[in-house]
C-alpha positions in Angstrom: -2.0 -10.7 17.3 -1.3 -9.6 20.8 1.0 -12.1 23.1 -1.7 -12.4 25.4 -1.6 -16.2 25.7 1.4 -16.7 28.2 2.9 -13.3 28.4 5.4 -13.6 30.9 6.7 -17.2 29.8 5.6 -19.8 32.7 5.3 -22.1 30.4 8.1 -24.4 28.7 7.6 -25.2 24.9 8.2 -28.9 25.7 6.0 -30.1 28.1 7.4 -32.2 31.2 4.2 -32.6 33.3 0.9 -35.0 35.1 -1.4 -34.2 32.0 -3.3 -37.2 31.0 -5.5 -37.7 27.8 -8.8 -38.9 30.5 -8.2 -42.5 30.0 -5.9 -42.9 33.1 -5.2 -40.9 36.5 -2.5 -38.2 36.0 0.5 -39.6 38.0 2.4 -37.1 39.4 6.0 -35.5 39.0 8.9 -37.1 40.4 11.6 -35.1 42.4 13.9 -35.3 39.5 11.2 -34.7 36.6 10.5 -31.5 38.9 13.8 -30.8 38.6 14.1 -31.1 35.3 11.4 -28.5 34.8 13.3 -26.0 37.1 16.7 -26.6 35.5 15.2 -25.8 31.9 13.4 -22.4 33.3 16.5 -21.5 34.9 18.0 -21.9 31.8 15.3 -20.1 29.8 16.1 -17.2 32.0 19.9 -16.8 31.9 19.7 -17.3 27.5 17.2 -15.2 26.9 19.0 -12.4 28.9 22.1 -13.7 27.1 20.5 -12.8 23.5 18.8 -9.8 24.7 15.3 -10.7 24.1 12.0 -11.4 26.5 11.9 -14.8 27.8 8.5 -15.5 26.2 10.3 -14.3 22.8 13.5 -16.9 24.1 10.9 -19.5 24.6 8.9 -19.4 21.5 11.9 -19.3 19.3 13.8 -22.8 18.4 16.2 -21.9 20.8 13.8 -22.1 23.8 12.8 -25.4 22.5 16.6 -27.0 22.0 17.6 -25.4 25.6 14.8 -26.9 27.1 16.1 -30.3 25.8 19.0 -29.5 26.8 17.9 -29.0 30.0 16.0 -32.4 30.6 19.0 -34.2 29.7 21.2 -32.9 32.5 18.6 -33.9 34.6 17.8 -37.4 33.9 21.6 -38.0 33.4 21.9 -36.7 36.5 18.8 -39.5 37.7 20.5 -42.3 35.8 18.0 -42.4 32.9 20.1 -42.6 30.1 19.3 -45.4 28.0 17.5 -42.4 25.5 18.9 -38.5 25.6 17.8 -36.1 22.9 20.5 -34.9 20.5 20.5 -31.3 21.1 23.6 -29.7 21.1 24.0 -27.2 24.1 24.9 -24.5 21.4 21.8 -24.3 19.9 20.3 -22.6 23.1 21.9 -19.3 22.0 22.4 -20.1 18.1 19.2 -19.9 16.2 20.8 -21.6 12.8 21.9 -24.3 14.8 18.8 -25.0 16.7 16.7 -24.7 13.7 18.8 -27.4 11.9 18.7 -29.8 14.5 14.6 -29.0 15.8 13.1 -27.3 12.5 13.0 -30.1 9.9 10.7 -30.8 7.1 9.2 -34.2 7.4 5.3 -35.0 6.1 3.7 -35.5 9.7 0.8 -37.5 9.6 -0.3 -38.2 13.1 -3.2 -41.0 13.4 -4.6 -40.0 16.5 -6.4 -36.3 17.3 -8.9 -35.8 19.8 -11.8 -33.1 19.6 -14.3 -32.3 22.1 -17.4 -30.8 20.7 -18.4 -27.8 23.2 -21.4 -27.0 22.4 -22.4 -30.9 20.9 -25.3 -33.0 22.2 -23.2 -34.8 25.4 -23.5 -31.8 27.3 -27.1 -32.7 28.1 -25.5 -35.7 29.8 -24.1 -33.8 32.2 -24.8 -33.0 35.4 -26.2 -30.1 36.8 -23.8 -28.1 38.2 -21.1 -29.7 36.4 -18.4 -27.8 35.0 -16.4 -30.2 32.5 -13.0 -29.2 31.2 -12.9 -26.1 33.1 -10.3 -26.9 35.0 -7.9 -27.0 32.1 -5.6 -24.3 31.0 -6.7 -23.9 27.8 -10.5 -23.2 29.4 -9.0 -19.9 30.3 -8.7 -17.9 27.4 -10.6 -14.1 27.2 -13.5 -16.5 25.0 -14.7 -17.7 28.8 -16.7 -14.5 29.4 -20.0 -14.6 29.6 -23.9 -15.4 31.0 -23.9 -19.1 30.0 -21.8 -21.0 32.9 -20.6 -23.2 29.7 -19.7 -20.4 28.5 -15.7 -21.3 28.7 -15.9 -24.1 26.0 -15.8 -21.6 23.4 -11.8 -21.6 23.9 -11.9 -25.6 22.9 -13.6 -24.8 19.7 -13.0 -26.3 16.4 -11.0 -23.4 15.7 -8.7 -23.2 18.1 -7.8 -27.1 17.4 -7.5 -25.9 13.9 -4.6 -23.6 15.3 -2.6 -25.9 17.9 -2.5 -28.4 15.4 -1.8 -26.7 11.5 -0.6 -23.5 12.9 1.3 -24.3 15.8 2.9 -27.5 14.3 4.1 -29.2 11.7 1.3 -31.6 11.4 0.3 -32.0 8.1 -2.8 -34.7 8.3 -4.4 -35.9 11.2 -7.0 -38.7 11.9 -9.9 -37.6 14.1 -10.5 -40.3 16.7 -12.8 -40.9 19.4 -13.4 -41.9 23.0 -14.8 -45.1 24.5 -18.7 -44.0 25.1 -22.4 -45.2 25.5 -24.1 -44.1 22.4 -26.1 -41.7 23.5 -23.0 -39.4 25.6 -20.3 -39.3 23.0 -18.7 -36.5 23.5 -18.1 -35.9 19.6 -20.8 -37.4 17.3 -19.8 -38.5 13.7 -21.8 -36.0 12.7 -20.0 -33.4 14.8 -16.5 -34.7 13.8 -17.6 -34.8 10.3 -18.7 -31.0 10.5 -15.4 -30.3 12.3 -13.4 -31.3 9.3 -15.5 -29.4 7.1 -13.7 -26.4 8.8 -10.5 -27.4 7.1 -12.0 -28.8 4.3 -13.8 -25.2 3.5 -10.3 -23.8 2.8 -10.7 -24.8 -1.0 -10.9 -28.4 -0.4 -8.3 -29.2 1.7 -8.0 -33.2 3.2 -5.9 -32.2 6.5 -8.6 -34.7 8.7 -9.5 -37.7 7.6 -11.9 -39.6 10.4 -12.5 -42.7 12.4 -15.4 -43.9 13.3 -16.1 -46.0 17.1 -17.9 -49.2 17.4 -17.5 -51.2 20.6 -19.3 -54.4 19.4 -20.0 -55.4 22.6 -23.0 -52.7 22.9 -25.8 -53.6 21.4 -26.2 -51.5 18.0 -22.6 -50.2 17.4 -22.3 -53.3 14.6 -25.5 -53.0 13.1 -24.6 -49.3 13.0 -21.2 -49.6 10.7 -22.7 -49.2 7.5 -24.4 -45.9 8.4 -20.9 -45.1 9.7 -19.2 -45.8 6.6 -21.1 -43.0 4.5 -19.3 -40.2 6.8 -16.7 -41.2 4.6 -14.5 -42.8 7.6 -10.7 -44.4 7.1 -11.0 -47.1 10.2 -13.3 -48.5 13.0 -12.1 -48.0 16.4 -12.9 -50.0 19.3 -11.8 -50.4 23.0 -11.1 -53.7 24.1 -12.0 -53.0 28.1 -14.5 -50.8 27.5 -18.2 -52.0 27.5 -21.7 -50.9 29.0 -21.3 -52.9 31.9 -18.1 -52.4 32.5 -17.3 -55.5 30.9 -14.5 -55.9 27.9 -14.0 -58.4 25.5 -11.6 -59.9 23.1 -10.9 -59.7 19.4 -11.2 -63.2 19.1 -14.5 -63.7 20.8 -17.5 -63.9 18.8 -18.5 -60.6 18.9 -14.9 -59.5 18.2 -15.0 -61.5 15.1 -18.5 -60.7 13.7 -17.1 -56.7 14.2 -14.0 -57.3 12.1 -16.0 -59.4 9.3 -18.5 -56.8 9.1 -15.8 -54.0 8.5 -14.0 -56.2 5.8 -17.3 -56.3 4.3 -17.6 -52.6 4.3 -14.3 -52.5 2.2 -12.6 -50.5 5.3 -9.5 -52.7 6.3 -8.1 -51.1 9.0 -9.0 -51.6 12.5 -7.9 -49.6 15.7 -7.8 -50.8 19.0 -7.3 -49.1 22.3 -4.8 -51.4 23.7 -3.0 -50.4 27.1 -3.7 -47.5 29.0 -6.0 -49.6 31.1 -9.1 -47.8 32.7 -9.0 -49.2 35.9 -8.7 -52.8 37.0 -12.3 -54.3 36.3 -12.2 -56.2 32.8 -8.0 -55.3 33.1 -6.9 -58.4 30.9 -8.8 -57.4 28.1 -6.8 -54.1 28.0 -3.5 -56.2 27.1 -2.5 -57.1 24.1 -3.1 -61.0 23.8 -6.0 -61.3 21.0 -3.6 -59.4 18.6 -1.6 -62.0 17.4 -4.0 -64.4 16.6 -6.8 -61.9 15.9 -3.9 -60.8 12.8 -3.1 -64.5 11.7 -6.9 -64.9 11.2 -7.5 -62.0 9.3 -4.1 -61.3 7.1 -6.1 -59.0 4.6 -7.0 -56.8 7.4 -5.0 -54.0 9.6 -4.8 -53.8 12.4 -3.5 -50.3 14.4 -2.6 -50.8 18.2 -3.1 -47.6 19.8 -0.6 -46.7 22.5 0.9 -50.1 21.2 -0.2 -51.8 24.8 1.6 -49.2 26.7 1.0 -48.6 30.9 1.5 -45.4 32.1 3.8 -45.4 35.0 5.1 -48.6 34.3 8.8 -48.6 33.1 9.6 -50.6 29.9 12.4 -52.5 30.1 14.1 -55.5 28.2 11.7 -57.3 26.2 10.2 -59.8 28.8 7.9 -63.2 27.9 6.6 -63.7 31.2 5.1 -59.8 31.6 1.7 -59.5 30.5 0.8 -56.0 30.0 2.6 -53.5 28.3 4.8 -53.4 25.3 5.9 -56.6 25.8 2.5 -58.3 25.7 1.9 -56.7 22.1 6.1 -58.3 21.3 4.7 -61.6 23.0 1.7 -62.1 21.2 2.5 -61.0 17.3 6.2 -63.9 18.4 3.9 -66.6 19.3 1.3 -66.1 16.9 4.4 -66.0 14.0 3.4 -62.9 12.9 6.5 -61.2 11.1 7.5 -57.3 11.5 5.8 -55.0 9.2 3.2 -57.5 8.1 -0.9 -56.2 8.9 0.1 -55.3 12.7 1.1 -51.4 13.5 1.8 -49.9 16.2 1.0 -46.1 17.4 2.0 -44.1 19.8 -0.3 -41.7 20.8 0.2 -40.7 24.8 2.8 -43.6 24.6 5.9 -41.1 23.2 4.2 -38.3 25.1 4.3 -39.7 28.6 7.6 -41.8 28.2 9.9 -39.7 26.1 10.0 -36.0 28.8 9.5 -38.6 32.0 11.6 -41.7 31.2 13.7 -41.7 28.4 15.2 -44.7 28.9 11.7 -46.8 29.0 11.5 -44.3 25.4 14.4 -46.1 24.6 13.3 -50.0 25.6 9.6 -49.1 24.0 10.9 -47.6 20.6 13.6 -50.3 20.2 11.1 -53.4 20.7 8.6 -52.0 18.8 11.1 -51.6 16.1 12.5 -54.8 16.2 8.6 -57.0 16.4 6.1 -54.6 15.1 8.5 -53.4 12.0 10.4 -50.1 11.4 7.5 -50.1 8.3 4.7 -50.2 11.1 5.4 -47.7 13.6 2.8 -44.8 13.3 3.0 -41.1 14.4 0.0 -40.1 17.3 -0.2 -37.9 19.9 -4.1 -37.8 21.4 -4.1 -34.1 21.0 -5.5 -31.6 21.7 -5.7 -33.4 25.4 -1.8 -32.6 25.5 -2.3 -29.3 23.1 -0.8 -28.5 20.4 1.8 -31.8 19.5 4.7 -29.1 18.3 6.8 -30.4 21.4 6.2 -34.3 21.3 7.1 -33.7 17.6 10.9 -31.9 18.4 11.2 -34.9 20.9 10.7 -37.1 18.5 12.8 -35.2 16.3 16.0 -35.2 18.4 15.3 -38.5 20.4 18.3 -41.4 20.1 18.8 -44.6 22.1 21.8 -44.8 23.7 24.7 -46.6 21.9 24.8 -48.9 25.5 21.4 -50.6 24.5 21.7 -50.2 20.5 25.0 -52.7 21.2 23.5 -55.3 23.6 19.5 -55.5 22.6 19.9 -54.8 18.5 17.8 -51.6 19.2 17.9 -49.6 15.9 19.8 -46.4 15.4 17.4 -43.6 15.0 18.2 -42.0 11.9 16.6 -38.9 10.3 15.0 -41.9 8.0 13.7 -44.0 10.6 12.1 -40.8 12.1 10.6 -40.0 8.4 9.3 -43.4 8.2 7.4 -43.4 11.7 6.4 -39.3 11.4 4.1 -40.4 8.6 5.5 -42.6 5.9 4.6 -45.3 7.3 1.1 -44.2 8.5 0.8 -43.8 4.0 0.0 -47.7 3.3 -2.8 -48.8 5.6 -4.3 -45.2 4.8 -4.1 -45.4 1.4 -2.4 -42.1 0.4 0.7 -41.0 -1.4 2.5 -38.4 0.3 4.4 -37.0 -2.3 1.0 -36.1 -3.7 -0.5 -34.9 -0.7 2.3 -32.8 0.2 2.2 -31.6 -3.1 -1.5 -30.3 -2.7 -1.0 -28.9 0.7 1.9 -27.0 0.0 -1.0 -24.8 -1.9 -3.8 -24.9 0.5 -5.1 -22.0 2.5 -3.9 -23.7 5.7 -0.3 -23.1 4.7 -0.4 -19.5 3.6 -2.0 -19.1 6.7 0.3 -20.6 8.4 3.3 -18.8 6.5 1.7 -15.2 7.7 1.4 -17.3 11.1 4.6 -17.7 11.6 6.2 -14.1 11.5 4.5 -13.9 15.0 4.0 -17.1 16.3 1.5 -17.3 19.9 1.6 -20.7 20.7 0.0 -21.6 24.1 1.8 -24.4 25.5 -0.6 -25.2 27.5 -2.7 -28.4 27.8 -6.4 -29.6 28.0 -6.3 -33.0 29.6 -6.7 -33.4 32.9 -3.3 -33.3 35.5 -4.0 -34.2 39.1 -6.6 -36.5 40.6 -9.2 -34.0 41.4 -9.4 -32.7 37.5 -9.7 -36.2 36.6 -12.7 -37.8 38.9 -14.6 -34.1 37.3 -13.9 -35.7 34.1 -15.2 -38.5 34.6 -18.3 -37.5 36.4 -18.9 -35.3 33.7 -18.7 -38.1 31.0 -21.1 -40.6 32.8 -18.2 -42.1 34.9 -16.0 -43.3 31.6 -12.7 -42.7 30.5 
């Protein structure tokens, strides 16, 4: 395999940057996050000279990694964000035993929240002429872009390339294939489509690495009366997006239409609902983004989960203290499972996906504040692992953040924040994500340890070529083509 994909190392293995998954505007890079980013390629430079090897070698290695780390937390010490650090020791920039003990662990990663795009499905017909959608991205760049056809570039967001930034360049072992808030007729990835996509993995002698989710936004007329159809693709949960409807108008959980949703998928037999909750599109139909239907909506139905993606999270909007009178955010999710009386780690999780990735590089102490309260209301049972790739590629760094990530002993002492423990961090990686999904992951494990995506891997990783790059979109401009391109949507 030749190193063609970043050869001259640009590109840090833990990503500090504007990318956003297309549901909200990439906000841009504060002085110090910039700084951060310079300190840890500075840094990159003087180690890998130090151990004698490239810096794209230094920076694929687990000592790239750990220096970068490193790196960011001089910098927000140096800002005053200190409430979360990453428990790196400086060391491990020039020790590879070291840094592979404290970044290379062996914990079964199930993340409940992967994103693909089709690029070649139906939804291009939907957009318009001239259009050129995702091309913008890094990852649109690979040598796969030549050609007549001016869509020609998808090819380097194919099926297989998620199949590589997700089981070969990290230690995901399952992921849930999830989808975007869409009319019917411009998803950009069908049930079908998704369906066919894990049929790629499941090819390798019947491997179950995706497992799918299928969206129904009741308010649009045919997405209920569609469920059952749904349910034969063999699905694990509805999704649905509070804010989102055909006229640009949302609704909530506990409104008719809400209600009739959740009793037809109890019905079904399929328990577990997830709701896009936070990461608001915009402010039409705003309220309906927050998080104040979930309490109630999880008294009235106790036999029935129910997943909070992003956990009510707003992107650019610090968390602090738990606060009643704040109405978006984590704290509305805290707020509304208190008053409703619903008790941690009863039928209410919590996920993070874009949540840890935007928080945890940018602001570690909001990481801190967000991690601790969900700990404390939603249950150390009922945090789940998610990281909305492949918009942010492959998740191999928001996984060694995770990995490393503590909360300072300051706010442990005077909020009752948990410790993170290499325990907790099992628990939320995928342990806990094992009970509303129905799986044993012993016995998963078990099988995958034998499947044709790990001896792949295994001959993988005696010359790893990770990209670090991203897909989603990371200033303004890249965003309003995505959004033209998808009909105007998220």
């Amino acid at each position: 395999m030749t190193d063609d994909l970043d050869p001259y190392g640009r590109r840090l293995p833990i990503k500090l940057d504007s990318t956003s998954n297309g549901e909200f505007a990439p906000i841009p890079l504060d002085r110090s996050e910039i700084y951060a980013n310079h300190l840890a390629s500075e840094r990159a430079e003087a180690f890998a000279k130090r151990l004698g090897v490239g810096r794209r070698a230094f920076l694929t290695s687990t000592c790239g990694a750990a220096s970068t780390l490193a790196a960011f937390n001089a910098a927000h010490a140096a800002a005053g964000r200190t409430g979360g650090y990453f428990e790196v020791a400086d060391a491990a920039a020039l020790e590879p035993q070291l840094a592979s003990a404290q970044l290379g662990k062996s914990e079964f990663i199930f993340d409940v929240q992967g994103h693909f795009v089709n690029p070649t499905g139906a939804w291009l017909k939907t957009v318009p002429k001239g259009a050129r959608p995702l091309s913008d991205f890094d990852k649109a760049k690979c040598g796969l872009a030549e050609g007549p056809d001016d869509l020609a570039y998808l090819r380097c967001l194919g099926a297989e390339e998620f199949v590589k930034d997700v089981f070969l360049d990290s230690d995901t072992d399952i992921m849930v294939l999830s989808f975007v808030p869409s009319t019917r007729e411009g998803e950009p990835l069908t049930i079908e489509e998704a369906a066919a996509t894990r049929a790629i993995v499941e090819r390798m002698e019947g491997s179950k690495r995706l497992m799918l989710h299928a969206r129904v936004n009741p308010n649009q007329p045919g997405d209920v009366e569609d469920m059952e159809r749904l349910k034969g693709f063999g699905i694990t949960a509805f999704k649905t997006y509070t804010q989102w409807g055909p006229g640009g108008e949302g609704f909530w959980l506990t409104d008719d239409v809400g209600v009739a949703f959740i009793e037809k998928a109890r019905a079904l037999g399929v328990k577990n609902i997830a709701i896009h909750k936070g990461l608001p599109f915009g402010p039409r139909s705003y309220e309906h983004s927050t998080c104040r239907d979930i309490g109630p909506i999880a008294r009235q139905f106790p036999d029935m989960n129910f997943l909070i993606y992003h956990s009510g999270y707003v992107a650019g909007k610090a968390e602090g203290p738990h606060d009643p009178a704040r109405t978006d955010g984590v704290d509305s999710l805290v707020t509304s499972l208190a008053e409703a009386g619903i008790a941690p780690n009863s039928n209410v999780y919590a996920e993070l996906g874009s949540t840890w990735r935007f928080v945890s590089t940018r602001d570690p102490t909001s990481a801190a504040h967000m991690m601790g309260k969900l700990f404390k209301a939603v249950g150390e049972d009922n945090v789940l692992w998610g990281t909305d790739s492949i918009w942010y590629g492959s998740p191999q760094d928001q996984i060694q953040a995770f990995r490393t990530f503590q909360i300072s002993d300051e706010l442990q002492a005077t909020y009752g924040y948990p410790r993170m423990t290499p325990e907790l961090r099992a628990k939320v990686f995928g342990l806990n994500a094992v009970k509303p999904y129905d799986l044993d992951a012993a016995t998963v494990r078990k099988y995958l340890a034998r499947d044709a995506v790990t001896r792949d891997k295994a001959n993988y990783a005696e010359r790893p070529n990770p990209s670090f790059a991203t897909y989603g979109p990371r200033n303004r401009r890249e965003f309003m083509n995505l959004m033209r391109a998808s009909g105007g949507g998220p």
